[in-house]
DRENLO-905782 format. One record per residue (C-alpha): residue in one letter; chain; x, y, z. Coordinates in pm, 1 decimal, decimal comma, always signed. Example, Ala and Ser with C-alpha at 12.3 -4.5 7.8 and 13.67 -1.06 7.14 Angstrom:
residues 2
+----+----+----------+----------+----------+
! aa ! ch !       c1 !       c2 !       c3 !
+----+----+----------+----------+----------+
!  A !  A !  +1230,0 !   -450,0 !   +780,0 !
!  S !  A !  +1367,0 !   -106,0 !   +714,0 !
+----+----+----------+----------+----------+
//
This chain:
residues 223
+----+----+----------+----------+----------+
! aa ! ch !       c1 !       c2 !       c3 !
+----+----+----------+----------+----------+
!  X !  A !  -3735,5 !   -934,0 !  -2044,6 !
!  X !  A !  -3514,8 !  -1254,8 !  -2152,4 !
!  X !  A !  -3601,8 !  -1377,4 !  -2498,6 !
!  X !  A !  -3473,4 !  -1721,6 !  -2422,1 !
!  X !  A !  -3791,4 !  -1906,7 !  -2336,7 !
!  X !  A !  -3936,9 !  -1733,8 !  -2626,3 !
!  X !  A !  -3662,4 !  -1939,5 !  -2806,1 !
!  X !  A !  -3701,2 !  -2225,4 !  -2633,1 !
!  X !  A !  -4094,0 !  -2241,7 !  -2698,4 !
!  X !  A !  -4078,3 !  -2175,6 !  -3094,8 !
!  X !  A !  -3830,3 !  -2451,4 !  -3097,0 !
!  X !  A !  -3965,2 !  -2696,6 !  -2904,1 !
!  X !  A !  -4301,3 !  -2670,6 !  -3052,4 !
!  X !  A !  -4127,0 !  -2669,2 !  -3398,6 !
!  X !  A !  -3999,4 !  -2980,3 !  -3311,3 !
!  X !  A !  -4289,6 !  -3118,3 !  -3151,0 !
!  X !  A !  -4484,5 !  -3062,8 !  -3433,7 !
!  X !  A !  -4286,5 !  -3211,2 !  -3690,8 !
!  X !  A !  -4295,1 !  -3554,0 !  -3475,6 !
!  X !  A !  -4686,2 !  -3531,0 !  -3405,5 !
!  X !  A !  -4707,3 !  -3449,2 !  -3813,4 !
!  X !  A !  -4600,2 !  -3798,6 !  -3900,7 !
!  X !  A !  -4669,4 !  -4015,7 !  -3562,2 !
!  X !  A !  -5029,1 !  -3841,3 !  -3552,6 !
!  X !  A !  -5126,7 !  -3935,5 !  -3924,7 !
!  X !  A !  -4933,5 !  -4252,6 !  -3899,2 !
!  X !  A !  -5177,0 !  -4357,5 !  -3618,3 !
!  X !  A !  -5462,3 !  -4228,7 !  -3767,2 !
!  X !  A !  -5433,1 !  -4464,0 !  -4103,4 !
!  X !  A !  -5360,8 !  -4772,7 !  -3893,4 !
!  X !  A !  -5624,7 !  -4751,0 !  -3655,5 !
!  X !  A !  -5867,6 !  -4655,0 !  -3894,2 !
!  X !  A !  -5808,3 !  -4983,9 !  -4064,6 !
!  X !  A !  -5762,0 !  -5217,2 !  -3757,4 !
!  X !  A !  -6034,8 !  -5450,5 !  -3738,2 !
!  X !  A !  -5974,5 !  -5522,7 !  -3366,2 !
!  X !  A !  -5939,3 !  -5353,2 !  -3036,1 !
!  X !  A !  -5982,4 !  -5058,4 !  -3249,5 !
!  X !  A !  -6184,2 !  -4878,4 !  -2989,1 !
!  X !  A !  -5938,2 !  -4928,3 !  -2753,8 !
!  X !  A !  -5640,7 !  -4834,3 !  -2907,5 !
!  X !  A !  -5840,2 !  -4480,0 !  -3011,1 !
!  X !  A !  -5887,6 !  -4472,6 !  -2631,0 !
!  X !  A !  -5506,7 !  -4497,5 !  -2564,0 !
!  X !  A !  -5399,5 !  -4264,5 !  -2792,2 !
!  X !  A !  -5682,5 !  -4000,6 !  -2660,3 !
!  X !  A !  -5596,3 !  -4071,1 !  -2313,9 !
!  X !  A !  -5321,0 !  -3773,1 !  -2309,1 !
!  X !  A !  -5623,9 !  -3535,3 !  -2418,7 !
!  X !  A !  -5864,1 !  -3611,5 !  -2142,9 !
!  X !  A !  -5585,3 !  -3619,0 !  -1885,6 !
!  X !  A !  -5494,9 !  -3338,7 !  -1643,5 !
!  X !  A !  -5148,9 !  -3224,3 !  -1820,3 !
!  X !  A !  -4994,4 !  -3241,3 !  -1467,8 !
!  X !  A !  -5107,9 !  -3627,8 !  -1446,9 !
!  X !  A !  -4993,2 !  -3666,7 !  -1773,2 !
!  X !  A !  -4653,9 !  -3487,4 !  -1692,0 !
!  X !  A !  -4662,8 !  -3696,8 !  -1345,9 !
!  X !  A !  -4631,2 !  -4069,7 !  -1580,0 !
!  X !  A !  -4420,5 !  -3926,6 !  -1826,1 !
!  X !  A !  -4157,7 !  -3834,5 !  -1516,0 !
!  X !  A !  -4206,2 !  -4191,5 !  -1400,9 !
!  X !  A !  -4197,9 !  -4407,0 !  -1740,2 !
!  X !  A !  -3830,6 !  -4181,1 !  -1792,8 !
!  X !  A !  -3688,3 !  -4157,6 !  -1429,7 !
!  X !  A !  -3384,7 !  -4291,5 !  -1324,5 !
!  X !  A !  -3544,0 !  -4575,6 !  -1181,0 !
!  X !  A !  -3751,2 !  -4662,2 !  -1453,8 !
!  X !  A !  -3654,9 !  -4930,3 !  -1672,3 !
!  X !  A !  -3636,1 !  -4651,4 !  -1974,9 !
!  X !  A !  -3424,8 !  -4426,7 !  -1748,3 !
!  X !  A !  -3197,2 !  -4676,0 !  -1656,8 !
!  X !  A !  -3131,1 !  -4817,0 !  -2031,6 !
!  X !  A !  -3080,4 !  -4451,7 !  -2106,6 !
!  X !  A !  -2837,3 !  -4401,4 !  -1853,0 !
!  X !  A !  -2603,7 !  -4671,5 !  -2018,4 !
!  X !  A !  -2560,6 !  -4466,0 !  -2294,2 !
!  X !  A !  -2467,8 !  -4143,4 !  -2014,0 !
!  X !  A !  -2830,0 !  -4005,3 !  -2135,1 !
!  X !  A !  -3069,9 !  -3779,9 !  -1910,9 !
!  X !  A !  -3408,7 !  -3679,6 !  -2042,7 !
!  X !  A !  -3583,8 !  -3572,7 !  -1698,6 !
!  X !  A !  -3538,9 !  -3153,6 !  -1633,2 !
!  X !  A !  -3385,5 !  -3156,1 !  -1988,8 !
!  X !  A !  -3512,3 !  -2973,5 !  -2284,4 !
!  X !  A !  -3552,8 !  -3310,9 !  -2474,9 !
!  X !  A !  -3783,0 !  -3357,3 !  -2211,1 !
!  X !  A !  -4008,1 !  -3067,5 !  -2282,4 !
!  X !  A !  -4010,2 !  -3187,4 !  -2662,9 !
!  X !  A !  -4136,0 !  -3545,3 !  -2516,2 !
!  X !  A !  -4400,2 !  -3358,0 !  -2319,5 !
!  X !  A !  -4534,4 !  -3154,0 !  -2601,1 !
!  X !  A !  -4539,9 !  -3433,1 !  -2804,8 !
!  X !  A !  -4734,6 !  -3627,5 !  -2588,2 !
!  X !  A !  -4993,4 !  -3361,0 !  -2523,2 !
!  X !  A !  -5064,4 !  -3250,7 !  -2899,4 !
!  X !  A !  -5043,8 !  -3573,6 !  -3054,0 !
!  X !  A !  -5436,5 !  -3670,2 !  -2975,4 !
!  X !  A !  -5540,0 !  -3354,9 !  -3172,9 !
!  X !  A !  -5349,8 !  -3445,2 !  -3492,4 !
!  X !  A !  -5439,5 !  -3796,4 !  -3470,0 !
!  X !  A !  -5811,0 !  -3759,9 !  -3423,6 !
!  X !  A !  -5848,7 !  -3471,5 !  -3705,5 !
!  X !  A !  -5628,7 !  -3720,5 !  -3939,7 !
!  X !  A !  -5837,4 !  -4023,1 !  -3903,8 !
!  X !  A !  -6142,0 !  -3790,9 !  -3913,4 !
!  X !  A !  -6015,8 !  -3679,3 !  -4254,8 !
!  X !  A !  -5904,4 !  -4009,2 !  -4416,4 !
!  X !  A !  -6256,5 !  -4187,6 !  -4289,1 !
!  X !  A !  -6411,6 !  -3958,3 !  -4456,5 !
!  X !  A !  -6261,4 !  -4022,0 !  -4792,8 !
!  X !  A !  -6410,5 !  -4251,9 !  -5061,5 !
!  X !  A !  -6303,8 !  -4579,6 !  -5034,6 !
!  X !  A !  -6318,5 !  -4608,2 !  -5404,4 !
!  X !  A !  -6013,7 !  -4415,1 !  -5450,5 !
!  X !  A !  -5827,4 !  -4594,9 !  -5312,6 !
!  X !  A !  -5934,9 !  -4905,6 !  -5461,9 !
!  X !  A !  -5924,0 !  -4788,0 !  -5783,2 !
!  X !  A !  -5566,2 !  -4726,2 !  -5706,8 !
!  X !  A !  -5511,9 !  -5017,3 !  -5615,9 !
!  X !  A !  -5652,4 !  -5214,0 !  -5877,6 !
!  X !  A !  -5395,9 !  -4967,5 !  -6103,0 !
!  X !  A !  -5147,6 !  -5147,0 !  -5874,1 !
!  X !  A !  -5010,9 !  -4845,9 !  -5704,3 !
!  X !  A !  -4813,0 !  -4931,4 !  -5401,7 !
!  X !  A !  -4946,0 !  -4888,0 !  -5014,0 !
!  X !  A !  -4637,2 !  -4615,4 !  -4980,4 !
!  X !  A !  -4765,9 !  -4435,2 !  -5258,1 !
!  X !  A !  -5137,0 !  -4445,6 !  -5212,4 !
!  X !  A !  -5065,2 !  -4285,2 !  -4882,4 !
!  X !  A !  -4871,4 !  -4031,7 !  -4988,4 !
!  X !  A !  -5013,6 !  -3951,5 !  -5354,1 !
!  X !  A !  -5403,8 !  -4040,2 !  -5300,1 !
!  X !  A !  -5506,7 !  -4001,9 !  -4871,0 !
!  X !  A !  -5247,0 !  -3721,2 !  -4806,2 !
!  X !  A !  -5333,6 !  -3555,0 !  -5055,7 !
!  X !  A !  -5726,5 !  -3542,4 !  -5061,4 !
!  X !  A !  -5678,9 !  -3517,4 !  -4686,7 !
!  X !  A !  -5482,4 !  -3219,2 !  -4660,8 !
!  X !  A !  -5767,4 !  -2994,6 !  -4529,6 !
!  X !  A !  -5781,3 !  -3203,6 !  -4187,3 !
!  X !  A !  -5462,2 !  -3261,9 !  -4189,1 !
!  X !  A !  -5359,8 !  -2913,6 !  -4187,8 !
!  X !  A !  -5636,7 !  -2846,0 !  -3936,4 !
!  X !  A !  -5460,3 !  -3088,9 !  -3699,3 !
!  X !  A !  -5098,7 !  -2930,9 !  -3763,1 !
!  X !  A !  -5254,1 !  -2605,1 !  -3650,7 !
!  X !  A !  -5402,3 !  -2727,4 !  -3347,7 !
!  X !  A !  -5137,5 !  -2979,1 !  -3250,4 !
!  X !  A !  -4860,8 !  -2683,5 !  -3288,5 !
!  X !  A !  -5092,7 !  -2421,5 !  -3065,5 !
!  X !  A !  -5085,7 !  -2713,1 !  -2825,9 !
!  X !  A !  -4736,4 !  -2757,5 !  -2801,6 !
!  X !  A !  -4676,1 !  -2368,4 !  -2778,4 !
!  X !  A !  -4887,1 !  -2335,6 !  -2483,7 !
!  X !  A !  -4802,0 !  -2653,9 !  -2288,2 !
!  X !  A !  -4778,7 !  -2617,6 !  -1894,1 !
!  X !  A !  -4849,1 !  -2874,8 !  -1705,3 !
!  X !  A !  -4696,4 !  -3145,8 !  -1834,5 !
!  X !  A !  -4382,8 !  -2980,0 !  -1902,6 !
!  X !  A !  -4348,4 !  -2788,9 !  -1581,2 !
!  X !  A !  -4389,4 !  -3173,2 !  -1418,4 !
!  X !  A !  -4106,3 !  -3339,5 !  -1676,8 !
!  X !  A !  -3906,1 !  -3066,8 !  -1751,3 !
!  X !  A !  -3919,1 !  -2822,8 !  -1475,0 !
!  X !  A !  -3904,9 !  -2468,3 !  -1452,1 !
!  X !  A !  -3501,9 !  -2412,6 !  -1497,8 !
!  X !  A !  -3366,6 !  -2100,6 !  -1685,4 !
!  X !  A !  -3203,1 !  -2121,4 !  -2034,2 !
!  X !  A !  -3264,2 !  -2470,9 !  -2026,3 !
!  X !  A !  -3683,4 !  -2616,8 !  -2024,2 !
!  X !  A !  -3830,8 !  -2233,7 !  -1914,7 !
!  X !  A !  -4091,6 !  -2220,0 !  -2211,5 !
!  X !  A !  -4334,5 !  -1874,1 !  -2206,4 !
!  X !  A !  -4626,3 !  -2058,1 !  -2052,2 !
!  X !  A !  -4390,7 !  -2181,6 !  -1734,1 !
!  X !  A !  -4199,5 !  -1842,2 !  -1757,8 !
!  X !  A !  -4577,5 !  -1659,5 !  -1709,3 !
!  X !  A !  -4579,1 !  -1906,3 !  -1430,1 !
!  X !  A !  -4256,0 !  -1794,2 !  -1284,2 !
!  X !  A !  -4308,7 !  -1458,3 !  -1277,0 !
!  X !  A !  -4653,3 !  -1444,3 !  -1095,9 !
!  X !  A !  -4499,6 !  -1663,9 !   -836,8 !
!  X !  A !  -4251,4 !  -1384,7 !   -845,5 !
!  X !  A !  -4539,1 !  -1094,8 !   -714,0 !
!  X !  A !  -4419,7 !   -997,1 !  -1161,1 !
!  X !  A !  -4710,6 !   -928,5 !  -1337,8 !
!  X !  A !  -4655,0 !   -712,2 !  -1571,8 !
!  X !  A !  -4350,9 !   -961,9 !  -1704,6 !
!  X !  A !  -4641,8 !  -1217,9 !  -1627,0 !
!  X !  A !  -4887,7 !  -1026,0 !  -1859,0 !
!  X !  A !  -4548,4 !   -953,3 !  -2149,1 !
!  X !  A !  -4530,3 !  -1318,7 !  -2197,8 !
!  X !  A !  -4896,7 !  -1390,5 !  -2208,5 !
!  X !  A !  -4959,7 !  -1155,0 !  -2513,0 !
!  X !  A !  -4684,2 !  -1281,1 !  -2653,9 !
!  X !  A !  -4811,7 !  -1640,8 !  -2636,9 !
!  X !  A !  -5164,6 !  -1499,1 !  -2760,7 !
!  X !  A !  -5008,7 !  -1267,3 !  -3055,0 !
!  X !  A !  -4807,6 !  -1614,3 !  -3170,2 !
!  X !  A !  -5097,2 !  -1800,6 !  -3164,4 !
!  X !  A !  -5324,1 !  -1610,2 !  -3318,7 !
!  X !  A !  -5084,0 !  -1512,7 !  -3610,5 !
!  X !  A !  -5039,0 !  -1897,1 !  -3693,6 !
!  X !  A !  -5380,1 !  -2007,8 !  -3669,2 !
!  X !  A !  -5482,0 !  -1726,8 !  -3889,8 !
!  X !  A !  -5202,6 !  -1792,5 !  -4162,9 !
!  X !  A !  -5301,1 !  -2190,0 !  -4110,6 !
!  X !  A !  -5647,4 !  -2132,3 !  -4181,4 !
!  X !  A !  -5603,5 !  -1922,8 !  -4490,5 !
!  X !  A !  -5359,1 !  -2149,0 !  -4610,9 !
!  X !  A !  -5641,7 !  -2397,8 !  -4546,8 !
!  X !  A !  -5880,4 !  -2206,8 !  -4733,6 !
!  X !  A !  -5681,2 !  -2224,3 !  -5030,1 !
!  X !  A !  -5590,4 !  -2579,0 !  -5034,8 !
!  X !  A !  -5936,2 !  -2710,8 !  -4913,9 !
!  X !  A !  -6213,8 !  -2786,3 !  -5159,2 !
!  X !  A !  -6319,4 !  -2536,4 !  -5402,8 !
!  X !  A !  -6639,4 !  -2330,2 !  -5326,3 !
!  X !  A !  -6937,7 !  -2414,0 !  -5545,0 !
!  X !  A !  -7077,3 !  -2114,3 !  -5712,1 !
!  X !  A !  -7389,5 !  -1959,9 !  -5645,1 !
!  X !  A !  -7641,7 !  -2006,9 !  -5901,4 !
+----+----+----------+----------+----------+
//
C-alpha cells in the first residue's frame, strides 16, 4: 500500500479548504446584501451542490481544455491544468465551496443587524466590521462550514476523476485510488483506503465540532 494518494488527498483538501475559507464567506457577505438577482446568484453558486460531481467534473474539463478560451490563454504562459494536480485542487474547490458558502450566509443573516450599525455609527471601517464584528460572532457557522467543506474536498470523486484523472503520483487521491483498485478485482486495498478515508473524516469532524463547542455560544444554566 502506496501512501502517495494519501498525500496527495490531505494536501489537496488542505488547499482546497483554505480557498473555499475565504471565497465561501466572501460570497456569503455579498450576496446576503445584494438587493438584486440575489436569488439567482445563490442559485449559481449552489449549482455545483445539486450537480452530479461527474457533470460538474464534465464543465470544469471543458471551461479549462485546450480548446477553451481559458485553456488556450493558459497555454501562452506554457500552463496545463487538465490531468494535473492543480486540477484536482480546482475540482475540490468547486465541489465544497456551496457548503461553506451557504452555512456562512446562514450565519451572518442571522446576526443582529444592530451590531453592525452600531459599528458603524462608531465609524469602524467595512474591512474591519467584517473581520472584528461578523467573523467573529459568526464563527460557530463558519467553522461548521470549514468542517463540511474540508470532508468534501477529502472525499471528492467524481469531479476529480473527470478533471484530473486517475494517474499515479500525480491526481490519484484515496477516493479515485478505492476506485482503482476495485476495477483492479483489489478489495482488500479497496477496503484499506476506505477506512482510511472514514478514520480521517471522522477524526476531523469530531475535533471540529468540539472545537465548535467551545467557541460557540455559552450554555445557559439550568435553573
Amino acid at each position: 500500500m502506496e501512501y502517495a494518494p494519501l498525500f496527495l488527498t490531505i494536501k489537496t483538501a488542505v488547499v482546497a479548504t483554505v480557498v473555499t475559507f475565504f471565497l465561501g464567506i466572501g460570497l456569503a457577505l455579498a450576496v446576503a446584501r445584494m438587493r438584486r438577482f440575489q436569488g439567482l446568484a445563490d442559485a449559481v453558486i449552489t449549482l455545483p451542490l445539486v450537480l452530479p460531481p461527474t457533470v460538474v467534473g464534465f464543465f470544469l474539463l471543458l471551461a479549462f481544455g485546450r480548446r477553451s478560451a481559458i485553456g488556450k490563454f493558459l497555454l501562452q504562459f506554457d500552463v496545463t491544468i487538465v490531468f494535473t494536480w492543480k486540477a484536482a485542487v480546482i475540482a475540490a474547490i468547486v465541489v465544497s465551496l456551496p457548503l461553506m458558502y451557504r452555512t456562512a450566509r446562514g450565519a451572518f443573516e442571522q446576526l443582529d443587524p444592530n451590531i453592525v450599525g452600531a459599528a458603524r455609527t462608531l465609524g469602524v471601517s467595512e474591512w474591519r466590521i467584517f473581520w472584528h464584528v461578523l467573523v467573529p460572532n459568526a464563527r460557530s457557522g463558519i467553522l461548521a462550514g470549514l468542517v463540511l467543506s474540508f470532508t468534501r474536498a477529502l472525499g471528492e470523486f467524481g469531479a476529480t476523476i473527470m478533471f484530473a484523472g486517475n494517474i499515479p503520483d500525480v491526481t490519484q487521491t484515496m477516493s479515485t485510488a478505492v476506485y482503482a483498485a476495485v476495477q483492479a478485482n483489489d478489495y482488500g486495498l479497496a477496503f484499506d483506503w476506505a477506512i482510511v478515508i472514514v478514520v480521517f473524516s471522522l477524526v476531523f469532524v469530531t475535533l471540529m465540532n468540539n472545537l465548535i463547542a467551545r467557541t460557540g455560544a455559552p450554555r445557559r444554566r439550568e435553573v
